[in-house]
DRENPA-3360 file (N, C-alpha, C; in nm, 2 decimals, always signed):
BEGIN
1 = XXXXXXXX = -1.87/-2.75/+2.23/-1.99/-2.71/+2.30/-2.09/-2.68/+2.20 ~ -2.21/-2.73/+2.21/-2.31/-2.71/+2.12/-2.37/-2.60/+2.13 ~ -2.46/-2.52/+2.03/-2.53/-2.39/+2.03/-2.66/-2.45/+1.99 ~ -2.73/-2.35/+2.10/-2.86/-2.36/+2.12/-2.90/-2.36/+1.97 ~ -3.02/-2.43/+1.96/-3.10/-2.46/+1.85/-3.18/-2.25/+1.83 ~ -3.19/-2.24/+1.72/-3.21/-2.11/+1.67/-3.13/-1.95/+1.71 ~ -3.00/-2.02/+1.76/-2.89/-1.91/+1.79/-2.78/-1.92/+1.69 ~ -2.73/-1.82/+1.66/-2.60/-1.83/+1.59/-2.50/-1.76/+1.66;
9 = XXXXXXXX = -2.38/-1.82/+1.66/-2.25/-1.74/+1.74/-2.27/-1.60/+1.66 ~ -2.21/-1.49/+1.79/-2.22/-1.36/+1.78/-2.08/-1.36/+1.66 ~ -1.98/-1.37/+1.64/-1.88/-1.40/+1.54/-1.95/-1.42/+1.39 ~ -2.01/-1.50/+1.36/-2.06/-1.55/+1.24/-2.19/-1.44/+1.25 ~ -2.23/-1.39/+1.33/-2.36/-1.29/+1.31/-2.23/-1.14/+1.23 ~ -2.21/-1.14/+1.32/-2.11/-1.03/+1.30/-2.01/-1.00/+1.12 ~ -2.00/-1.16/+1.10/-1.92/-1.14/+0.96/-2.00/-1.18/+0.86 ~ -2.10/-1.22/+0.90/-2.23/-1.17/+0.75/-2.28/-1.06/+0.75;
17 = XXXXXXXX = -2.29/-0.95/+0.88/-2.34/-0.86/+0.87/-2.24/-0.76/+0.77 ~ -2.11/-0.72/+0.80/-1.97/-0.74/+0.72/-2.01/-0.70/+0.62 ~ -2.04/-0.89/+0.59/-2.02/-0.93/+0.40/-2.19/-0.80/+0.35 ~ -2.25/-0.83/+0.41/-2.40/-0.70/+0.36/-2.36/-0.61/+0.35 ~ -2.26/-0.57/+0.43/-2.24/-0.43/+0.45/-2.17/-0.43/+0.27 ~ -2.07/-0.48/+0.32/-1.96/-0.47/+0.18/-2.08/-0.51/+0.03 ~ -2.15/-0.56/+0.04/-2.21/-0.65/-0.09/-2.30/-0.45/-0.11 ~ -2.42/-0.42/+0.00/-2.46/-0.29/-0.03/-2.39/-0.17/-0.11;
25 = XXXXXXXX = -2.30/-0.18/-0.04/-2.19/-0.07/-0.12/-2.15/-0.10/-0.24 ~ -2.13/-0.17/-0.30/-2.09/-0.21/-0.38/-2.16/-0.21/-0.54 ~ -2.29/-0.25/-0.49/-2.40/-0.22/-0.53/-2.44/-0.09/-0.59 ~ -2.46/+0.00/-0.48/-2.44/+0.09/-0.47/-2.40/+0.16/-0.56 ~ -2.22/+0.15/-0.58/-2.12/+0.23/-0.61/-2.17/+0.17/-0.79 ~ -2.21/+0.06/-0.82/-2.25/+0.02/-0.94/-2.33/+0.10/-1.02 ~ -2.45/+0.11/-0.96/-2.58/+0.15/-0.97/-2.59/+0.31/-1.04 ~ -2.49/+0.36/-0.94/-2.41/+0.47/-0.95/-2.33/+0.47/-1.05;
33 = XXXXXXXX = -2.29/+0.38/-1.13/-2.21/+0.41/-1.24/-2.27/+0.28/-1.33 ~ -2.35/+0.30/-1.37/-2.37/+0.21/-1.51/-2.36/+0.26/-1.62 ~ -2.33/+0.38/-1.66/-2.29/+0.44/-1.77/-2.12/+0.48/-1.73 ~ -2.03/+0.46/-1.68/-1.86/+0.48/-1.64/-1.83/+0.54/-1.73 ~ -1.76/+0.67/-1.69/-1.68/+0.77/-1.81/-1.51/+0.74/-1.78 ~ -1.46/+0.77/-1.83/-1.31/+0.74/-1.87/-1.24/+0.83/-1.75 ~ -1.33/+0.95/-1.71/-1.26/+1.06/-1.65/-1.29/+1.05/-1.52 ~ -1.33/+0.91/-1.48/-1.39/+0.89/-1.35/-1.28/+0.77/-1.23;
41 = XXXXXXXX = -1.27/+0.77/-1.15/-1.21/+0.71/-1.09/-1.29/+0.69/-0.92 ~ -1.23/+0.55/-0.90/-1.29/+0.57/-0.80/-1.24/+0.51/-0.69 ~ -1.22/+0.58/-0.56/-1.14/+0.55/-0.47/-1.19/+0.49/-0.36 ~ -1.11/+0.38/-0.27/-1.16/+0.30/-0.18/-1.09/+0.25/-0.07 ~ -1.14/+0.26/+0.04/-1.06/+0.16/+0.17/-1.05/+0.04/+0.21 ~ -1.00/-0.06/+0.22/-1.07/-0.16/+0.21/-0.97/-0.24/+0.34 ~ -1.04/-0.31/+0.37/-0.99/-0.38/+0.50/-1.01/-0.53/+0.46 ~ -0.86/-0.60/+0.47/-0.85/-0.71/+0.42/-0.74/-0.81/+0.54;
49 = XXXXXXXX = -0.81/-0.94/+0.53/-0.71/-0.98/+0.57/-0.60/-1.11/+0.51 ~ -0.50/-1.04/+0.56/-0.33/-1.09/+0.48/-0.34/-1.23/+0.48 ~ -0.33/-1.34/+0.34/-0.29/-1.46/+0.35/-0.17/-1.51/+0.45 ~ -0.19/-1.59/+0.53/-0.10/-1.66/+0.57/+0.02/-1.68/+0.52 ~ +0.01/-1.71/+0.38/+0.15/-1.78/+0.27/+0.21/-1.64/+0.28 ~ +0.19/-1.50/+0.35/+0.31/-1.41/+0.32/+0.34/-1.37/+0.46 ~ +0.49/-1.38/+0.42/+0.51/-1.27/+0.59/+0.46/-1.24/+0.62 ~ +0.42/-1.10/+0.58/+0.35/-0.98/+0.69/+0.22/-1.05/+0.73;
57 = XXXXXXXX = +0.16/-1.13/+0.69/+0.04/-1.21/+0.73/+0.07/-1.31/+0.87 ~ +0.18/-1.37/+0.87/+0.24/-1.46/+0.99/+0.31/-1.36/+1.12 ~ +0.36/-1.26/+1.01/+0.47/-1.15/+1.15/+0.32/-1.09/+1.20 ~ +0.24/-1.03/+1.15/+0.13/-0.95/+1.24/+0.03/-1.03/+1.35 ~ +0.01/-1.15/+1.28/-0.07/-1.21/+1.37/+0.01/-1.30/+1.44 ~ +0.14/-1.34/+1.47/+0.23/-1.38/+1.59/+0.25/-1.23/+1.69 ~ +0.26/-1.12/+1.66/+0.25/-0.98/+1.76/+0.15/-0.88/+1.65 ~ +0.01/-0.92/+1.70/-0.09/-0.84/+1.73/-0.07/-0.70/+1.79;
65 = XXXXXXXX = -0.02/-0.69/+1.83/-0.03/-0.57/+1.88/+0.08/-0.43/+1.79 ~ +0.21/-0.48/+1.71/+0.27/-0.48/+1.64/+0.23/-0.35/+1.54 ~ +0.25/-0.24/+1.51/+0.19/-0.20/+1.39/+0.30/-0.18/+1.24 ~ +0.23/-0.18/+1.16/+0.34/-0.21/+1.03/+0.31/-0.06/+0.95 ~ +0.38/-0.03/+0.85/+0.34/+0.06/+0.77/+0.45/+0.04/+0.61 ~ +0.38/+0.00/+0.53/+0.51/-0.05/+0.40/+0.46/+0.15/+0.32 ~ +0.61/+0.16/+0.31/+0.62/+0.33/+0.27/+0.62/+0.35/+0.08 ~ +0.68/+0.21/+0.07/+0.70/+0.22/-0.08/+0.74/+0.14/-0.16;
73 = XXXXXXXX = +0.80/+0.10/-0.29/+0.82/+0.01/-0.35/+0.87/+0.02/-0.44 ~ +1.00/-0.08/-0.47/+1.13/-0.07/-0.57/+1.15/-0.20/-0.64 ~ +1.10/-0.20/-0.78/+1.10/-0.33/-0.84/+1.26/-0.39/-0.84 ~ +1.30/-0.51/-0.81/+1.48/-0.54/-0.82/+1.47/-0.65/-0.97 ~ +1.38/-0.71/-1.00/+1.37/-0.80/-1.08/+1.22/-0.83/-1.07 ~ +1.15/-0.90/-1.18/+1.02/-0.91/-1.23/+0.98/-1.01/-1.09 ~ +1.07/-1.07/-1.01/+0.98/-1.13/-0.92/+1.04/-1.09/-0.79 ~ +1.12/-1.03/-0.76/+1.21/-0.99/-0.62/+1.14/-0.80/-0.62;
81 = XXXXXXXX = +1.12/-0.73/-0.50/+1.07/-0.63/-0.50/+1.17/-0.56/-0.36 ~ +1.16/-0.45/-0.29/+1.25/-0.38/-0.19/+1.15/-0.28/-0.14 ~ +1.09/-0.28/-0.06/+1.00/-0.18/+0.07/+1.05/-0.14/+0.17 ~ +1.01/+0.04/+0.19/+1.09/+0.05/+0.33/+0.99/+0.02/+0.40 ~ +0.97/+0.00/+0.56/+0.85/-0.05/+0.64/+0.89/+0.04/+0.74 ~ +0.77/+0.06/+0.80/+0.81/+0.16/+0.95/+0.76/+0.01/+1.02 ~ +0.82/-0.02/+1.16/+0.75/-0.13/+1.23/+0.78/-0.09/+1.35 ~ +0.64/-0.09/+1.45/+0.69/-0.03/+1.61/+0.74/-0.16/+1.65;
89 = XXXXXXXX = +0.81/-0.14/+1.81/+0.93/-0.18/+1.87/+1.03/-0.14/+1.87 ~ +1.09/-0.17/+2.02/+1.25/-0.16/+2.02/+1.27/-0.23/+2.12 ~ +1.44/-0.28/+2.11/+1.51/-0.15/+2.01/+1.50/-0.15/+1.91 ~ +1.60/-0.06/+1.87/+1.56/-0.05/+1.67/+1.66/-0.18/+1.64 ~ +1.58/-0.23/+1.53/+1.63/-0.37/+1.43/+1.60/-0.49/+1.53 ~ +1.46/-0.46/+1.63/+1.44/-0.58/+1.71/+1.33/-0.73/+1.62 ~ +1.37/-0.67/+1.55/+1.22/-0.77/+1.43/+1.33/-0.83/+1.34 ~ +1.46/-0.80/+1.30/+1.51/-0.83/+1.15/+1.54/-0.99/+1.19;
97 = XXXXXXXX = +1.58/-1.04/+1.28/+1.62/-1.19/+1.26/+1.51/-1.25/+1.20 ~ +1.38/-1.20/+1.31/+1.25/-1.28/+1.28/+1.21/-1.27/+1.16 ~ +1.20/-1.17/+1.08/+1.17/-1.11/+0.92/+1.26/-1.19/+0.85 ~ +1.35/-1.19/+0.88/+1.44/-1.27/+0.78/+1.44/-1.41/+0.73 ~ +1.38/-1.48/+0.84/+1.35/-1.65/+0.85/+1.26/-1.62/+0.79 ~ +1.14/-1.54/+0.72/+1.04/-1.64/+0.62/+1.08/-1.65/+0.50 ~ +1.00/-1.79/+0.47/+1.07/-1.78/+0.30/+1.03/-1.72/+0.21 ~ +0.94/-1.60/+0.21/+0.94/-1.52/+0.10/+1.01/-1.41/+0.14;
105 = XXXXXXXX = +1.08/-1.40/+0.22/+1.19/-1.29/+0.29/+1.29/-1.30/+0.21 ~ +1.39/-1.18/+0.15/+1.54/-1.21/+0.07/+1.64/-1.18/+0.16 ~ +1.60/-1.05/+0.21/+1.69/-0.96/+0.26/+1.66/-0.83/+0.37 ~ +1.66/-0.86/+0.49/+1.68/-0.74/+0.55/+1.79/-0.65/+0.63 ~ +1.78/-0.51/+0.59/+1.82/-0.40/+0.67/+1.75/-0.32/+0.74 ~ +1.84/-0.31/+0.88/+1.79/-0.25/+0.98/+1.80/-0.10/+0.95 ~ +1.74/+0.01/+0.95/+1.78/+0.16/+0.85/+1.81/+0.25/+1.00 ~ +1.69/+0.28/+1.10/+1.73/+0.39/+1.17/+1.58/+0.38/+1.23;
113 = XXXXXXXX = +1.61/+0.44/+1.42/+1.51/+0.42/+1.48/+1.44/+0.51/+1.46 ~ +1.29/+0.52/+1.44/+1.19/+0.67/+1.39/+1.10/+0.62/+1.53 ~ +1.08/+0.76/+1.58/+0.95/+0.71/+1.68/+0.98/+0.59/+1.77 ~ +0.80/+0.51/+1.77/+0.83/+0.42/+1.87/+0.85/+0.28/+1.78 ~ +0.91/+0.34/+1.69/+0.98/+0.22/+1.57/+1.10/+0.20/+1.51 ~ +1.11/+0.11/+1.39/+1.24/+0.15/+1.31/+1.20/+0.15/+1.18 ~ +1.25/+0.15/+1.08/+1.26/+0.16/+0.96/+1.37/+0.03/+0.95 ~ +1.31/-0.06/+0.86/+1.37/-0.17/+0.76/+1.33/-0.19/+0.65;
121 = XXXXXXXX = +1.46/-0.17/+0.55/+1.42/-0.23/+0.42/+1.40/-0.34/+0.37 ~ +1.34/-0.40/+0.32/+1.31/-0.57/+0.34/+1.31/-0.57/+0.16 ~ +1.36/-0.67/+0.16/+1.34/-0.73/+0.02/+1.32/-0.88/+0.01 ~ +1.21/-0.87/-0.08/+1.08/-1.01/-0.04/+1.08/-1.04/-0.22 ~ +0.99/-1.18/-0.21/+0.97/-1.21/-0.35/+0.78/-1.12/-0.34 ~ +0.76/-1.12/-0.49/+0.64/-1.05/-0.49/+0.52/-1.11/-0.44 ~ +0.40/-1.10/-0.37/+0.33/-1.13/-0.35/+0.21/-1.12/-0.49 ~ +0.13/-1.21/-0.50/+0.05/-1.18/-0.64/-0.04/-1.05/-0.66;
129 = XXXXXXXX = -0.10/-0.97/-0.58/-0.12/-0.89/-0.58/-0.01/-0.77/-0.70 ~ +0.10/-0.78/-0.66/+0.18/-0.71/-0.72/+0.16/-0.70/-0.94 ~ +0.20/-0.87/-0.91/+0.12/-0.88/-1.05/+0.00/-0.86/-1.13 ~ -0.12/-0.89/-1.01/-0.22/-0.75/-1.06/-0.25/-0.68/-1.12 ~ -0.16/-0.55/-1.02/-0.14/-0.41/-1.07/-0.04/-0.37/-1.14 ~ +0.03/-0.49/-1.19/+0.11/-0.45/-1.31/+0.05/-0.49/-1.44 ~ +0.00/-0.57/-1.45/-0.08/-0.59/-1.54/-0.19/-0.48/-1.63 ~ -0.23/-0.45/-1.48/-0.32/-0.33/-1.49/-0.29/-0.21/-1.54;
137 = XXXXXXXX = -0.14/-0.21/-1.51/-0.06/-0.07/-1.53/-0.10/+0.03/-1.40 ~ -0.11/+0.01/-1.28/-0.14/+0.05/-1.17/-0.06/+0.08/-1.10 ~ -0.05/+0.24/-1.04/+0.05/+0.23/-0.89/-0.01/+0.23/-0.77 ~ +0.05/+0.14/-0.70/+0.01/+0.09/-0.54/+0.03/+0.26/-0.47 ~ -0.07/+0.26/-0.40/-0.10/+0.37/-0.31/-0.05/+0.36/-0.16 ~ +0.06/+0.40/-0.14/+0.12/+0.41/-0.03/+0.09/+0.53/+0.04 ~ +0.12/+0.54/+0.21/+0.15/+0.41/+0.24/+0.03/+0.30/+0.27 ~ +0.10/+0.16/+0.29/+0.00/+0.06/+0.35/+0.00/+0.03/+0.52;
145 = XXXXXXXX = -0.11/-0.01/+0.56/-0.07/+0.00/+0.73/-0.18/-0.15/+0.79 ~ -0.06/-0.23/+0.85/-0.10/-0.35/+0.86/-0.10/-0.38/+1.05 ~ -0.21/-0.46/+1.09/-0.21/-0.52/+1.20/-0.29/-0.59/+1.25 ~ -0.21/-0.71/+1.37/-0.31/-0.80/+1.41/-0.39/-0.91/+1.23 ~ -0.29/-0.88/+1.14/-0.29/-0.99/+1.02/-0.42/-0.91/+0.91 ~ -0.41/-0.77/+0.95/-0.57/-0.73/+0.86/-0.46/-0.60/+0.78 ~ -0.50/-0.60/+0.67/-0.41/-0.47/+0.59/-0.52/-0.39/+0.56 ~ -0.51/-0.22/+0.56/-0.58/-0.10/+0.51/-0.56/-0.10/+0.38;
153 = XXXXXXXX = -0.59/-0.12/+0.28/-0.53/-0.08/+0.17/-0.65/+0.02/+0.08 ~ -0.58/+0.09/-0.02/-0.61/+0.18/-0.05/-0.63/+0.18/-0.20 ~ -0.71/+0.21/-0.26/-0.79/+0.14/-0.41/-0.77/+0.31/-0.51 ~ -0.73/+0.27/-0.63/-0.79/+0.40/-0.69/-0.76/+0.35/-0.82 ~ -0.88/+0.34/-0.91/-0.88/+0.26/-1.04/-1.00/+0.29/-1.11 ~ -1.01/+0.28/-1.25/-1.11/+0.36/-1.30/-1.19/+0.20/-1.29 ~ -1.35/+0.23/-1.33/-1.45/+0.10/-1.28/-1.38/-0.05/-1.36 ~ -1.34/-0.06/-1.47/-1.30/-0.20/-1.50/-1.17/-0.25/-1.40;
161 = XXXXXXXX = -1.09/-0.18/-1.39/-0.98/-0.23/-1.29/-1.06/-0.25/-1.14 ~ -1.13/-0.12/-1.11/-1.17/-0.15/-0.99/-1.24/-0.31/-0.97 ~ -1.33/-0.35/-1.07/-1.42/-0.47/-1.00/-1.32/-0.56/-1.06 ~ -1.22/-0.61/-1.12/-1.08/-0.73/-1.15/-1.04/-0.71/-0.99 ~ -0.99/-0.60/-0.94/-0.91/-0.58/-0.84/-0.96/-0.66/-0.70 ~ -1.15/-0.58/-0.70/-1.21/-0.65/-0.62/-1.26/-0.76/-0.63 ~ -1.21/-0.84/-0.72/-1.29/-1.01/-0.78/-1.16/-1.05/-0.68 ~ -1.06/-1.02/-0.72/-0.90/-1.07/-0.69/-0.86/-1.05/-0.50;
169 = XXXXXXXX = -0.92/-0.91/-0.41/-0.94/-0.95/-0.29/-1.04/-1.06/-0.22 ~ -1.21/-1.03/-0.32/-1.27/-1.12/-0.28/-1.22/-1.29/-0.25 ~ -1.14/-1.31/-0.35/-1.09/-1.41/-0.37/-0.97/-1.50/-0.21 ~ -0.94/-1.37/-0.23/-0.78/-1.36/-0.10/-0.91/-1.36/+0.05 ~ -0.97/-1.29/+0.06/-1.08/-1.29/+0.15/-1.22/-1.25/+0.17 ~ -1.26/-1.36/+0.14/-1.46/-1.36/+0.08/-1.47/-1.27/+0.18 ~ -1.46/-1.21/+0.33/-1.52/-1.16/+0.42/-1.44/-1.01/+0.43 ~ -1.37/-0.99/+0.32/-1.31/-0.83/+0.35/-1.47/-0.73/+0.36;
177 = XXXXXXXX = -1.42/-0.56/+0.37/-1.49/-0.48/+0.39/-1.46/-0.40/+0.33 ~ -1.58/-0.29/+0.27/-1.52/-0.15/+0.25/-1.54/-0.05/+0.35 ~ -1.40/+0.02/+0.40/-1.44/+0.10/+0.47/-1.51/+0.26/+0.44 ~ -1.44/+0.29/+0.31/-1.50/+0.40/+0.26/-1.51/+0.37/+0.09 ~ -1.57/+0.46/+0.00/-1.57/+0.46/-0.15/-1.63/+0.55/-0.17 ~ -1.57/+0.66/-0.25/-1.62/+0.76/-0.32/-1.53/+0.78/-0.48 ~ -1.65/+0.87/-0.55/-1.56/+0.88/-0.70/-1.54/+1.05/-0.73 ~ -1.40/+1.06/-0.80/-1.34/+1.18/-0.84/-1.31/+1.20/-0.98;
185 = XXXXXXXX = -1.28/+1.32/-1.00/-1.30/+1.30/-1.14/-1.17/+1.25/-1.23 ~ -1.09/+1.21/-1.26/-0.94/+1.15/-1.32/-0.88/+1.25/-1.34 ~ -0.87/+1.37/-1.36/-0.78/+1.47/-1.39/-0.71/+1.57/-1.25 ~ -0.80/+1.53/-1.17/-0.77/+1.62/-1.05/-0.77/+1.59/-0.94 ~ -0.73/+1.41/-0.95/-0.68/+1.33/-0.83/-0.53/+1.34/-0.88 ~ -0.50/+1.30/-0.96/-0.32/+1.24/-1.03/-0.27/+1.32/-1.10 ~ -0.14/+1.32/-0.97/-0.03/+1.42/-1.05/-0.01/+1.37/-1.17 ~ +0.08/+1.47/-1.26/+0.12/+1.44/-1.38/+0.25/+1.42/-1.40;
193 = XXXXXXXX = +0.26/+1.33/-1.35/+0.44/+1.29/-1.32/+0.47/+1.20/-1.46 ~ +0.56/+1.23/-1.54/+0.61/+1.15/-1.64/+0.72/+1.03/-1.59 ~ +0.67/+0.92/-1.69/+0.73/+0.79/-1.66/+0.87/+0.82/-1.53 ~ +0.98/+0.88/-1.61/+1.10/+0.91/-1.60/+1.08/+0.96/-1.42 ~ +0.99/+1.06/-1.41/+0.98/+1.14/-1.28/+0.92/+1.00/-1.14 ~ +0.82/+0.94/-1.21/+0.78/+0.81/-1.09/+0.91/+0.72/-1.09 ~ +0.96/+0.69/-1.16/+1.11/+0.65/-1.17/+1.20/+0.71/-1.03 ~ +1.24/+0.80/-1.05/+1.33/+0.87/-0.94/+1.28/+0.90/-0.83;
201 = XXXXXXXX = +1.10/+0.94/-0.82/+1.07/+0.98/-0.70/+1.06/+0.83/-0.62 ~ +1.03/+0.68/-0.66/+1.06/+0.56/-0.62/+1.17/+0.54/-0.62 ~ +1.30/+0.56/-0.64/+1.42/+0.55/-0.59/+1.48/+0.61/-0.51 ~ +1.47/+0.75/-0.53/+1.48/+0.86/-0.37/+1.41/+0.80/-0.26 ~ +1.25/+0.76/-0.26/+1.17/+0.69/-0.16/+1.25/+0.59/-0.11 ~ +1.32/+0.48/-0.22/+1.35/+0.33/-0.19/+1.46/+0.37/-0.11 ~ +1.58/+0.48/-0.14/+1.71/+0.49/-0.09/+1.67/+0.57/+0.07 ~ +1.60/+0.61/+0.10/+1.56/+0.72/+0.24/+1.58/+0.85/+0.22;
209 = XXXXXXXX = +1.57/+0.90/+0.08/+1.55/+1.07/+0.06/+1.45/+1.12/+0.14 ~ +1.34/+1.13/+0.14/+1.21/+1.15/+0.19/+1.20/+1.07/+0.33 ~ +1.26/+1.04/+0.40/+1.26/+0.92/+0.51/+1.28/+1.09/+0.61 ~ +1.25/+1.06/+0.79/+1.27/+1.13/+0.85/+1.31/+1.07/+0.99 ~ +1.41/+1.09/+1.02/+1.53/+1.20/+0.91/+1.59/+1.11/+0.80 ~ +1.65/+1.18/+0.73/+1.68/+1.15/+0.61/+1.81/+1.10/+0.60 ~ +1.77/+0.94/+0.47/+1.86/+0.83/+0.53/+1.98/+0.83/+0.43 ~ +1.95/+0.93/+0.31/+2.10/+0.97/+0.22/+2.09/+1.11/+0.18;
217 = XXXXXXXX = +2.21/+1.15/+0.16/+2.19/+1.28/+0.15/+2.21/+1.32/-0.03 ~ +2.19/+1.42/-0.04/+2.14/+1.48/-0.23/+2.27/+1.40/-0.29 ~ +2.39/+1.44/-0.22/+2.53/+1.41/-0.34/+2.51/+1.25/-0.31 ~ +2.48/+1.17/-0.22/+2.51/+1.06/-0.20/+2.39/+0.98/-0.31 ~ +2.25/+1.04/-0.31/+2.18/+1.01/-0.38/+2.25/+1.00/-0.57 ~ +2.27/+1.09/-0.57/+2.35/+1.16/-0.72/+2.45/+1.05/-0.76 ~ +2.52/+0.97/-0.61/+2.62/+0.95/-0.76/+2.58/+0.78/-0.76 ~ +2.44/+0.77/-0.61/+2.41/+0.59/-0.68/+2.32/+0.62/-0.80;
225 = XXXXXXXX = +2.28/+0.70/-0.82/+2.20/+0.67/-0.95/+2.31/+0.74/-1.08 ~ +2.40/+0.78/-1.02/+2.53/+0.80/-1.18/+2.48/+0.94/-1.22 ~ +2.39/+1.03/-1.18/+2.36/+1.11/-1.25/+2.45/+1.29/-1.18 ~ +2.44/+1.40/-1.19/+2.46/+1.50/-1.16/+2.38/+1.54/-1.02 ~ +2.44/+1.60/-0.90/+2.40/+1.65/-0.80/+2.30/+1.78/-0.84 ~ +2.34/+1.85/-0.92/+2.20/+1.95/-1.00/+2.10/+1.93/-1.04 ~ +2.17/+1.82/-1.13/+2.04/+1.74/-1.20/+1.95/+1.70/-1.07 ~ +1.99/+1.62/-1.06/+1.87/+1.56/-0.89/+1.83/+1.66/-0.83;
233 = XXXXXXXX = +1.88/+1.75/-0.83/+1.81/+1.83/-0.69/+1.68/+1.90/-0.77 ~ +1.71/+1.98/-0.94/+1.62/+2.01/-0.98/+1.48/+1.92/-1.01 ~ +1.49/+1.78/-1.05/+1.43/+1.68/-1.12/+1.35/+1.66/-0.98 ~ +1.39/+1.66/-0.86/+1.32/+1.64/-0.77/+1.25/+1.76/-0.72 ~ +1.28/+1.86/-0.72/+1.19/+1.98/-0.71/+1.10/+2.00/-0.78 ~ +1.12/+1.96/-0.88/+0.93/+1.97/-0.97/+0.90/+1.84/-0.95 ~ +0.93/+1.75/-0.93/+0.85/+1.63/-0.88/+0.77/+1.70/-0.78 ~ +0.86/+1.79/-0.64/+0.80/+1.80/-0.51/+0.67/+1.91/-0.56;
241 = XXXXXXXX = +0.70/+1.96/-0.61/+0.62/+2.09/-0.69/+0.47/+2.06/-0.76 ~ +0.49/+1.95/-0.83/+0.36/+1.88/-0.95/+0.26/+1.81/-0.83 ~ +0.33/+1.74/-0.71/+0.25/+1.71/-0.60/+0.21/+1.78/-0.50 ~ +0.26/+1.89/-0.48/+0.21/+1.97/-0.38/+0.07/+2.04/-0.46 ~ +0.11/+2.10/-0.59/+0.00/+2.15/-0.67/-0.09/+2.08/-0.66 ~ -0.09/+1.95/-0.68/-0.24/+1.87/-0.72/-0.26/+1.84/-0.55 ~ -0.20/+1.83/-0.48/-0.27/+1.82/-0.32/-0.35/+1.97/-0.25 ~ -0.29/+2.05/-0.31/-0.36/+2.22/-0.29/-0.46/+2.23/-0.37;
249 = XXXXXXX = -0.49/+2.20/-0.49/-0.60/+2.16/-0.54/-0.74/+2.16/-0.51 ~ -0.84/+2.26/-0.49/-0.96/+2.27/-0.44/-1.05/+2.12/-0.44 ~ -1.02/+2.09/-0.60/-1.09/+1.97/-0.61/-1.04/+1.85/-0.65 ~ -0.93/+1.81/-0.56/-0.84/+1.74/-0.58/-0.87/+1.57/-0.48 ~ -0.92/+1.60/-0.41/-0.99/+1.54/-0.30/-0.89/+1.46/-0.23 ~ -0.77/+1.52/-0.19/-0.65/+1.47/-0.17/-0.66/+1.51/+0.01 ~ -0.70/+1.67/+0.04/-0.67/+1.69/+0.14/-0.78/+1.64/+0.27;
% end
């Protein structure tokens, strides 16, 4: 069906208005930093939608309605990765056959029903994004929350990562958005977790320490990682401790 001569579909009005929106801000947030200090960081929402070539791009938009949430992330090998995912439905483990048929799918477990969902651990090959922010030396900001094939994701990178980062969505989808962007100062957004401590608090995460309810318990944790039940319980206490501090944090811009 043809369109009247000097109308444009409301759709195509609608996702150039979008792309201005996003192109303003951006600008903006530039403009705003043409001199970038080291101590500066700057944080972002950004609404993207999921390539086709990955799962969670195919499972969201076959059930739209569906909501996703990936909680975290456990490297298995430089190309294989392990995320827990909250996913509504039931019963619980009503998605794993379907998750399992894609081919960037390795492995799933059904974990435990939460809510009006479950929890499954999925283990997928990496999507390129991942290599990214390794490159970058970047940790992904969990959690992520995906639906209807569009992912929330969540930006925090000092200005040269930030505009790589955003060359590399633009790329995945010329028509993403920012939903929000503001900058903080680098010392009083990020805890100060040493290598060793992001280490264990992503493996507690990956095993269901922190899961609710909780999907191993302290000695069970202790002896997959070979280490002492004291050990862990303290090692994780100042983990829990270094992040509560920087989230209480007046100017932390966390809360």
């Amino acid at each position: 069906m043809s369109t009247p001569a000097g109308k444009r579909p409301k759709a195509r009005r609608r996702a150039k208005s979008s792309d201005a929106n996003t192109q303003v801000r951006l600008r903006a947030l530039r403009k705003a930093s043409d001199s970038p200090s080291p101590d500066r960081l700057f944080l972002a929402t950004l609404r993207i939608r999921i390539p086709r070539s990955l799962w969670t791009g195919k499972f969201s938009l076959s059930h739209p309605g569906t909501q996703l949430e990936v909680l975290n992330r456990v490297e298995v090998s430089p190309e294989i990765s392990v995320s827990d995912y909250w996913i509504s439905g039931s019963p619980p483990g009503v998605w794993a056959g379907e998750i399992s048929a894609f081919s960037d799918v390795v492995h799933v477990d059904s974990l435990t029903e939460v809510g009006d969902g479950c929890l499954y651990r999925i283990t997928y090959k990496n999507p390129p994004v991942v290599y990214l922010y390794r490159r970058l030396r970047l940790p992904l900001q969990f959690p992520y929350r995906m639906q209807a094939g569009v992912i929330e994701w969540e930006l925090v990178a000092r200005r040269g990562q930030f505009d790589e980062i955003i060359e590399h969505v633009r790329s995945v989808d010329p028509q993403f958005s920012i939903v929000s962007i503001r900058r903080r100062p680098l010392r009083s957004h990020l805890p100060t977790l040493s290598a060793a401590q992001h280490q264990l608090l992503n493996q507690a995460m990956a095993a269901g320490y922190f899961a609710v309810p909780r999907g191993i318990t302290l000695t069970e944790l202790a002896r997959r990682l070979n280490r002492s039940k004291s050990g862990i319980s303290e090692s994780i206490a100042l983990i829990e401790k270094k992040l509560f501090e920087t989230a209480l944090r007046p100017d932390s811009g966390l809360r």
